[in-house]
VOSEGU-827428 format. One line per field, with one value per residue (C-alpha): residue in three letters; chain; x, y, z. Coordinates in Angstrom, 3 decimals. Layout:
<atoms>
rest	[ala, ...] .
kette	[A, ...] .
px	[X, ...] .
py	[Y, ...] .
pz	[Z, ...] .
</atoms>
This chain:
<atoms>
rest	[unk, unk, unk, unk, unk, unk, unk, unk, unk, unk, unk, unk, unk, unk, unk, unk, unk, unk, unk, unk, unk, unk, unk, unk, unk, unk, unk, unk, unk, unk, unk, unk, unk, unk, unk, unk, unk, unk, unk, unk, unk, unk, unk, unk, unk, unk, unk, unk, unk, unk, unk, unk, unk, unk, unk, unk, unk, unk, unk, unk, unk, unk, unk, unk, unk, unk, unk, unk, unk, unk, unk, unk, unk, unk, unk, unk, unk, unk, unk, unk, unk, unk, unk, unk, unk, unk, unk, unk, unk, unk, unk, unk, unk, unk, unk, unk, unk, unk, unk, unk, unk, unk, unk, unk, unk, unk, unk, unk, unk, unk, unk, unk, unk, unk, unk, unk, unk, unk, unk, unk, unk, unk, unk, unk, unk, unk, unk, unk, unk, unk, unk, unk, unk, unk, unk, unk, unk, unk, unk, unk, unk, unk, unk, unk, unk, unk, unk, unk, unk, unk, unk, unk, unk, unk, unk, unk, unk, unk, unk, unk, unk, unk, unk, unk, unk, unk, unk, unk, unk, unk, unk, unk, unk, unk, unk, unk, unk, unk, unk, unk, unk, unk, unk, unk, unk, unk, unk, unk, unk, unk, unk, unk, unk, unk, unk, unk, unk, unk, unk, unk, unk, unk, unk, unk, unk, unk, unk, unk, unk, unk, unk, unk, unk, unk, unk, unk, unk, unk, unk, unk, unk, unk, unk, unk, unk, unk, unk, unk, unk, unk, unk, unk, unk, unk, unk, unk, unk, unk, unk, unk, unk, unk, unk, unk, unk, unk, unk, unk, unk, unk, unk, unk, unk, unk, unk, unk, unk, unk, unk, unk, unk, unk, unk, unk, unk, unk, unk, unk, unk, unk, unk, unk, unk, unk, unk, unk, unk, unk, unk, unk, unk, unk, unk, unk, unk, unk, unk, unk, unk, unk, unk, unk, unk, unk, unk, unk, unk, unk, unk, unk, unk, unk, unk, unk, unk, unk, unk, unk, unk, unk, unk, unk, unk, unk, unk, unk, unk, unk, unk, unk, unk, unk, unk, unk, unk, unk, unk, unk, unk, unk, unk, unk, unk, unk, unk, unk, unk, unk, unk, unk, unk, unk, unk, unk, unk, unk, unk, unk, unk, unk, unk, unk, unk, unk, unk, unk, unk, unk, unk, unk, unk, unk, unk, unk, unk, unk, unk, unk, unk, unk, unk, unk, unk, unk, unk] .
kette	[A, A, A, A, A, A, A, A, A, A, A, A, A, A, A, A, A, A, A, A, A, A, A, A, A, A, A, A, A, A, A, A, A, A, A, A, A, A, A, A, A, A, A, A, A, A, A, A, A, A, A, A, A, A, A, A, A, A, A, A, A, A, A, A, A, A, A, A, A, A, A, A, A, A, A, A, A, A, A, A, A, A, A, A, A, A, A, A, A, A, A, A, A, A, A, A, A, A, A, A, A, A, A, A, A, A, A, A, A, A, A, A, A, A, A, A, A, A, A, A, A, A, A, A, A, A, A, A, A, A, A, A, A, A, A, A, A, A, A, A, A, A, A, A, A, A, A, A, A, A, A, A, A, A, A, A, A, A, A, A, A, A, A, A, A, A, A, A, A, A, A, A, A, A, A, A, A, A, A, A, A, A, A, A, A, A, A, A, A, A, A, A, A, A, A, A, A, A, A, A, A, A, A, A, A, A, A, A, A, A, A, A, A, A, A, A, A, A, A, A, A, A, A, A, A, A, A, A, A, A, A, A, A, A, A, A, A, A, A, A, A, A, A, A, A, A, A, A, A, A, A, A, A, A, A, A, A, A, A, A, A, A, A, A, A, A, A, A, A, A, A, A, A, A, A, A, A, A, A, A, A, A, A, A, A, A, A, A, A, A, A, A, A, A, A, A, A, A, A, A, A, A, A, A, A, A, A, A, A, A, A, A, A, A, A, A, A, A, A, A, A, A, A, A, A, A, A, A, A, A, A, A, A, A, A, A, A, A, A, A, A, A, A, A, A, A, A, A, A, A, A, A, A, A, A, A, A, A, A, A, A, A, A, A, A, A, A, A, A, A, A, A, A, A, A] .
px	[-31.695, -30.742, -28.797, -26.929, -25.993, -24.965, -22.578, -20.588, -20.597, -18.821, -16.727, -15.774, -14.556, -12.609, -10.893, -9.741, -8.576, -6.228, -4.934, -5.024, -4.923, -0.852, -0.499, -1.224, -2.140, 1.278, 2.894, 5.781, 7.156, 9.792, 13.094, 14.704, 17.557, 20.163, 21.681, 25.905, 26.431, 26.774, 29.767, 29.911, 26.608, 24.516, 23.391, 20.455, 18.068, 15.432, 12.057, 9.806, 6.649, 5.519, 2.341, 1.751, 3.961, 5.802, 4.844, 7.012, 9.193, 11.755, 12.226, 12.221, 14.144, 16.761, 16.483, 17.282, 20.214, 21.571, 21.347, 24.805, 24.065, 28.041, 27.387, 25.846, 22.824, 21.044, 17.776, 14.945, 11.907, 9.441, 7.222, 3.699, 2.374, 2.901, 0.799, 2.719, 6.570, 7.185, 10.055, 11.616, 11.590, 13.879, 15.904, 17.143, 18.923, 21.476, 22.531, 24.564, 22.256, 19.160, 17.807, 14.301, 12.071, 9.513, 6.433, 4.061, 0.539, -0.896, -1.994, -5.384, -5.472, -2.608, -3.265, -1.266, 1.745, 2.153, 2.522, 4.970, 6.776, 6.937, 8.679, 11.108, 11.776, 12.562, 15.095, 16.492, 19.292, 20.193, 20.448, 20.472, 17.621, 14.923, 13.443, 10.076, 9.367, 6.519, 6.938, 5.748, 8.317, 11.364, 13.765, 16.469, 20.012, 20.887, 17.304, 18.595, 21.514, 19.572, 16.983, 19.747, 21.421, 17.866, 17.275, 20.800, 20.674, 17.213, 17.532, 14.048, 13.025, 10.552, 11.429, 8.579, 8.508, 4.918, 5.829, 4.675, 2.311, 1.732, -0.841, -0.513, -3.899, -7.342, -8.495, -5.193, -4.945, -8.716, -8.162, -4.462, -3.281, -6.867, -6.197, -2.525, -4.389, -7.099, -4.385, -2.540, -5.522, -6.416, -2.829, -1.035, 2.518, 3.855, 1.839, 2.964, 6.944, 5.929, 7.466, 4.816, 1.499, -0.456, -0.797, 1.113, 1.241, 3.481, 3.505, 3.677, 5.629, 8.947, 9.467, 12.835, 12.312, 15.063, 15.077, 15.256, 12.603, 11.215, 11.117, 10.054, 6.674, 5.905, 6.912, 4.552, 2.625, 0.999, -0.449, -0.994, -4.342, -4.004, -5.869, -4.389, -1.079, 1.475, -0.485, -0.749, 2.974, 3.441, 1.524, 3.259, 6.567, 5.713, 5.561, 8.950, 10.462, 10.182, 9.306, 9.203, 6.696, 7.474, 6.573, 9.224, 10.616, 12.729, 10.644, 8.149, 5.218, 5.562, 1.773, -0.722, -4.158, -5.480, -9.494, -11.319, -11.898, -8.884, -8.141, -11.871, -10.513, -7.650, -9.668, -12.511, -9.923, -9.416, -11.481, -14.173, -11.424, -9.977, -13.305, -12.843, -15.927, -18.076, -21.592, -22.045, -18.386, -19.610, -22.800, -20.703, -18.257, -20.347, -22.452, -19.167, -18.428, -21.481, -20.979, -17.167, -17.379, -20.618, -22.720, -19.574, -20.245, -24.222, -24.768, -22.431, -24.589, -27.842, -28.072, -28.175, -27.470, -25.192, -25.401, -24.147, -21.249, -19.913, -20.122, -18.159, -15.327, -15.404, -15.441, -12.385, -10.695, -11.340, -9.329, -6.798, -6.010, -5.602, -3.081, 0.614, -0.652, -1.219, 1.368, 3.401, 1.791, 2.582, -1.213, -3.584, -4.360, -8.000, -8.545, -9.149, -12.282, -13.400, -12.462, -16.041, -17.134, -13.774, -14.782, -17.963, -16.096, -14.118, -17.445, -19.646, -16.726, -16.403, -19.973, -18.754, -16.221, -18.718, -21.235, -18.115, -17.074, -20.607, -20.996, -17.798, -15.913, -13.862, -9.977, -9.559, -6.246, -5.133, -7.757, -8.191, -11.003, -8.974, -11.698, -13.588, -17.536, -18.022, -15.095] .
py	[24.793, 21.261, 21.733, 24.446, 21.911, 19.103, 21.946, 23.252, 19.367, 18.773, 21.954, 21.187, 18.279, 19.250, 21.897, 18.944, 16.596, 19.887, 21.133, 18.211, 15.267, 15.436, 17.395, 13.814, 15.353, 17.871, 14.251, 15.404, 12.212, 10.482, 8.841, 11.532, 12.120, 10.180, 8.649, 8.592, 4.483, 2.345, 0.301, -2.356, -3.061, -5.684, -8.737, -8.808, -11.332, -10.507, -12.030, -11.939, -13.902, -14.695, -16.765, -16.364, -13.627, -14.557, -11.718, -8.973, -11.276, -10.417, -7.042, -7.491, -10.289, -8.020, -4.874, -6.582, -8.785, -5.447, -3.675, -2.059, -2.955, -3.351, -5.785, -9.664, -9.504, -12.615, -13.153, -15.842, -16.210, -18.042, -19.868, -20.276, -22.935, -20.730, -22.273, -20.007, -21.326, -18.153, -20.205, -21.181, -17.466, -16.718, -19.513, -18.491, -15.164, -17.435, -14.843, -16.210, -13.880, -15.525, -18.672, -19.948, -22.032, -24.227, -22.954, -25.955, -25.834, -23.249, -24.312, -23.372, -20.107, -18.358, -16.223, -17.352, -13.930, -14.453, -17.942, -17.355, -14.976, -17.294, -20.145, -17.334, -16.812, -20.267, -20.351, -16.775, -18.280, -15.256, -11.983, -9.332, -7.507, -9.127, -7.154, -7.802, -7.108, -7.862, -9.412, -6.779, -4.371, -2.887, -0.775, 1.570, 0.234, 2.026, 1.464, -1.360, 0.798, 3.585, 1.761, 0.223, 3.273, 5.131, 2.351, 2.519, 5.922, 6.579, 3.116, 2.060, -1.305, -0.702, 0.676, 0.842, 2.552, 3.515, 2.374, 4.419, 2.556, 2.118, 4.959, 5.632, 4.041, 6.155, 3.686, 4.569, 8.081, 8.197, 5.811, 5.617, 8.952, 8.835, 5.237, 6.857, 9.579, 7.941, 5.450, 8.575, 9.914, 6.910, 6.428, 9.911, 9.023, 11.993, 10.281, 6.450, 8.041, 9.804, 7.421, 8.407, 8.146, 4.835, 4.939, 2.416, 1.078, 0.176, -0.953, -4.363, -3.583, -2.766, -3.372, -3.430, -5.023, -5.508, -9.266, -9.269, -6.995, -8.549, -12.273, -10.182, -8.435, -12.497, -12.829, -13.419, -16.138, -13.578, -11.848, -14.761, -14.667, -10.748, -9.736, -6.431, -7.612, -4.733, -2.531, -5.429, -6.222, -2.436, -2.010, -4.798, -3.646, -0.432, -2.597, -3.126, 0.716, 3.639, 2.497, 4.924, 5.061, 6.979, 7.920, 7.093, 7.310, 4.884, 1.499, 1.157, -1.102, -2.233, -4.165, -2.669, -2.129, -1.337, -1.818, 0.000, -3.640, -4.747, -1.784, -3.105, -5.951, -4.645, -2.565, -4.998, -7.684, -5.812, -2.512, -4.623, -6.143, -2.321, -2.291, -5.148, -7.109, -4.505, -3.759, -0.730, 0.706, 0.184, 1.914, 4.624, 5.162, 5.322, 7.917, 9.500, 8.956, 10.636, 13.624, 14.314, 13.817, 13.976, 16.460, 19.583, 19.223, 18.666, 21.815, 23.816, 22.906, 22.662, 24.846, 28.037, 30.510, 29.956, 26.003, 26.967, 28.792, 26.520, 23.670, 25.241, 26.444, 22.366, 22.080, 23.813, 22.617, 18.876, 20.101, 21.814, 18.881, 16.619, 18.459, 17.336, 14.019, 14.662, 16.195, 13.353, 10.898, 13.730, 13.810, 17.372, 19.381, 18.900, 15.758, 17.665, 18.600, 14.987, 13.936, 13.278, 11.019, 8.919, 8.474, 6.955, 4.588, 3.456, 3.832, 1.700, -1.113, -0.970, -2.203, -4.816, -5.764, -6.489, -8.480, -10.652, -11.326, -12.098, -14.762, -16.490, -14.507, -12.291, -11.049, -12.685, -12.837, -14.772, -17.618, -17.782, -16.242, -15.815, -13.891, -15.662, -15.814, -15.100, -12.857] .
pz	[6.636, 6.221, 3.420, 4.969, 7.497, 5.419, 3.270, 6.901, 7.869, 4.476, 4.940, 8.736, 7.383, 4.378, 7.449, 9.856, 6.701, 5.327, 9.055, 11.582, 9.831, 9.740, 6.400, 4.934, 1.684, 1.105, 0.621, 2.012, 3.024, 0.195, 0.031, -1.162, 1.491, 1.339, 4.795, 5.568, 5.044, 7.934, 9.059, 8.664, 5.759, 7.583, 6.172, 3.865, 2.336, -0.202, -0.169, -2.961, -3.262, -6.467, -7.794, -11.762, -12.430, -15.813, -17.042, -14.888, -12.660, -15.323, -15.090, -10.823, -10.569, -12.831, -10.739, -7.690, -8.902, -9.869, -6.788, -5.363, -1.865, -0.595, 1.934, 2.185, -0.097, -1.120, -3.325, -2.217, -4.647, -3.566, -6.148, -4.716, -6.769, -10.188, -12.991, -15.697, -15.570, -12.495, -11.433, -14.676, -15.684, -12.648, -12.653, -16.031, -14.732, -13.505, -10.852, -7.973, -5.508, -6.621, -4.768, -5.987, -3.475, -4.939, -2.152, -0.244, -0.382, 2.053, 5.316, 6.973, 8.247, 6.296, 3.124, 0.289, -0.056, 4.283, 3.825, 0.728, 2.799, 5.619, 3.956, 2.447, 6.069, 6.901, 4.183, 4.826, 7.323, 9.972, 7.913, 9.778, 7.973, 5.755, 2.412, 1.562, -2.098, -4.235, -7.948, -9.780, -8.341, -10.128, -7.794, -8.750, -8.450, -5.519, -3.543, -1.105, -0.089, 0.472, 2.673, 5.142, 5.501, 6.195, 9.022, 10.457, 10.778, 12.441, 14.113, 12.349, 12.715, 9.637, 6.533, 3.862, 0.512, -1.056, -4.132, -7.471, -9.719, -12.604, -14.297, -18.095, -18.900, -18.681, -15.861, -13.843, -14.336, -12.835, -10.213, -9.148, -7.390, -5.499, -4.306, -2.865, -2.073, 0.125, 2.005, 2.864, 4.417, 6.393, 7.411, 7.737, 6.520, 9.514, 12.177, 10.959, 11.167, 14.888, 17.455, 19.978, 17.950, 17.309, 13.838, 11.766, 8.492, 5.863, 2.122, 1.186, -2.222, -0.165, 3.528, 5.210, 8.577, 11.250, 11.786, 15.789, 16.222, 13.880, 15.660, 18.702, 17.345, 16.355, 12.766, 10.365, 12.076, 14.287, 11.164, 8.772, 8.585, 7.349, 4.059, 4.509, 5.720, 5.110, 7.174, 10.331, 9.851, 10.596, 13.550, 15.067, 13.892, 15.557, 18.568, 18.572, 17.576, 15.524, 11.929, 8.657, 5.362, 2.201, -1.146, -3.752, -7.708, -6.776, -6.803, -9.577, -9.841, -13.547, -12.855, -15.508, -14.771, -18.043, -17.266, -14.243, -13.867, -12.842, -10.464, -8.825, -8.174, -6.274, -3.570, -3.177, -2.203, 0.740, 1.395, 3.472, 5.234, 6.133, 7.600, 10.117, 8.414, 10.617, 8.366, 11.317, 9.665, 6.223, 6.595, 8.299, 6.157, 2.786, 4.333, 5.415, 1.688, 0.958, 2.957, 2.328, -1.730, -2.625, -0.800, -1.427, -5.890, -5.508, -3.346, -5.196, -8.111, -7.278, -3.964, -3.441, -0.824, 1.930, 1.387, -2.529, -1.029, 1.924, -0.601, -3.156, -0.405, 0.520, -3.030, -3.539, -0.963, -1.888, -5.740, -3.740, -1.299, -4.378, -5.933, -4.312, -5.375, -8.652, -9.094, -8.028, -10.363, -13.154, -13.979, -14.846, -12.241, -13.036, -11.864, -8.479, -9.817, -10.606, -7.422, -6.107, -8.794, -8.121, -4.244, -5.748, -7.833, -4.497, -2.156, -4.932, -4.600, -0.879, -0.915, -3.437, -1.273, 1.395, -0.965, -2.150, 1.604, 2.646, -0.390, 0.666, -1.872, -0.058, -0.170, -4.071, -5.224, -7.850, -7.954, -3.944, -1.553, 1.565, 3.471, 5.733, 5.149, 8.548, 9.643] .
</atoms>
């Protein structure tokens, strides 16, 4: 009886995720119209925050001196402290766009990217719209353009692209589309874009942000203690007016992570930080881990009866909702299928997460714990 439970629990589930959980998982939501351009092109100053990123601040630093963008566009890198010659590697493009700022050290209170991004500010002078961009990002020529003409047009005061990242390497293909996957679900890219609904978000690899409503919602100071600081900026953004969140071809993360390693360290910097520090939420959701992944593949195995068969249907279902992503990432269809054993992956490092915040460890990013022990 109990396990006949658990499977309709599991499948009930699997029912509100696919039908009223705003279609999160058709990932219908891209850049792929294309907006009539605005008159006259506001003014527009790109901020990119970079600490130890010789490695691909090339190939961004390139993409964006060669965007098309029409009107005022101006570059601002900001060098947080780089210990790998970040700086010198942009300085040598030589482009007139490009301004790099040496960063200060980071005051008490701030992460290290919001307090990046905030000097960029300072600098930025009074463009009309401010792009937040991450190092590791390459867009497509005409991305920028595209972006202010998609905020003109709907009158957004946030324009975010999910960026795509990288996954060629067996740790990404595994890992990648689920980790999309999983933020989608959390944050329902039609309810984020519904003027009405409470649900915000945004990601931090490309952000378009009107620079009045910006200075309204508080700038960054109001967020700067933020681990997970895209998401913040876009519920206060959303504060301000109707703000939009996409998928996209059109800006690339060129950051490998070659080693499931390295992809663990990405979500433990900030899943226990999702989780507002709360041990009730992480007990919660790991059994809520439990139940969604994990109980649909062991019942269809190893029950029988009616528990077998609702746990296979939730089974199914799980594959089935899996599949737009997938399919967006170019990667087998049959990854659906081994979608349970990547939740585990992500549920065994949300408990890492916690452990590392709880030792004074928390939020990691490039040699810094920016989590506080007792958050």
């Amino acid at each position: 009886m109990i396990s006949v439970i658990l499977a309709l629990l599991a499948l009930a589930i699997w029912l509100y995720l696919i039908l009223l959980r705003g279609f999160f998982w058709l990932a219908r939501e891209r850049d792929n119209e294309f907006a009539a351009d605005p008159a006259p092109w506001p003014s527009i100053v790109a901020i990119v925050p970079a600490r130890n990123e010789a490695e691909v601040i090339a190939r961004s630093m390139s993409s964006l001196a060669a965007q098309d963008y029409p009107g005022d566009f101006r570059i601002l890198l900001v060098d947080d402290q780089s210990s790998d010659g970040t700086a010198e590697v942009a300085r040598s493009f030589g482009s007139s766009r490009l301004g790099v700022l040496s960063g200060g050290a980071r005051p008490q209170g701030w992460t290290g990217k919001l307090w990046a991004l905030a000097q960029g500010v300072e600098a930025s002078g009074d463009a009309d719209y401010l792009w937040f961009t991450d190092a590791d990002i390459v867009h497509a020529p005409d991305d920028l353009r595209r972006l202010v003409a998609r905020a003109q047009r709907g009158k957004f005061v946030l324009v975010s692209l999910m960026a795509r990242l990288n996954c060629e390497s067996l740790s990404e293909r595994m890992l990648i589309p689920a980790f999309v996957f999983f933020f989608a679900m959390l944050f329902p890219f039609a309810w984020v874009n519904r003027p009405g609904l409470a649900t915000a978000a945004a990601a931090g690899g490309c952000m378009l942000v009107k620079r009045d409503a910006f200075e309204r919602a508080g700038g960054l100071g109001s967020i700067r203690g933020e681990i997970i600081d895209d998401c913040a900026l876009g519920r206060r953004m959303k504060g301000q007016g109707p703000i939009w969140l996409g998928l996209t071809d059109r800006a690339v993360s060129v950051r490998p992570y070659p080693l499931f390693g390295d992809i663990r360290r990405m979500v433990t910097r900030s899943a226990y930080a999702q989780l507002r520090y709360s041990p009730l939420l992480l007990i919660g959701t790991l059994l809520g881990l439990f139940l969604t992944y994990g109980v649909p593949p062991l019942l269809a195995i190893f029950g029988s009866g009616y528990a077998r068969l609702f746990a296979a249907i939730a089974w199914i279902l799980m594959s089935v909702a899996f599949q737009p992503m997938l399919r967006f990432y170019r990667r087998s269809p049959l990854w659906g299928l081994a979608l349970p054993v990547i939740a585990a992956f992500y549920g065994a490092w949300t408990l890492l997460s916690a452990v590392q915040s709880w030792s004074g460890r928390g939020g990691e990013w490039k040699g810094r714990y920016q989590a506080a022990r007792d958050a």
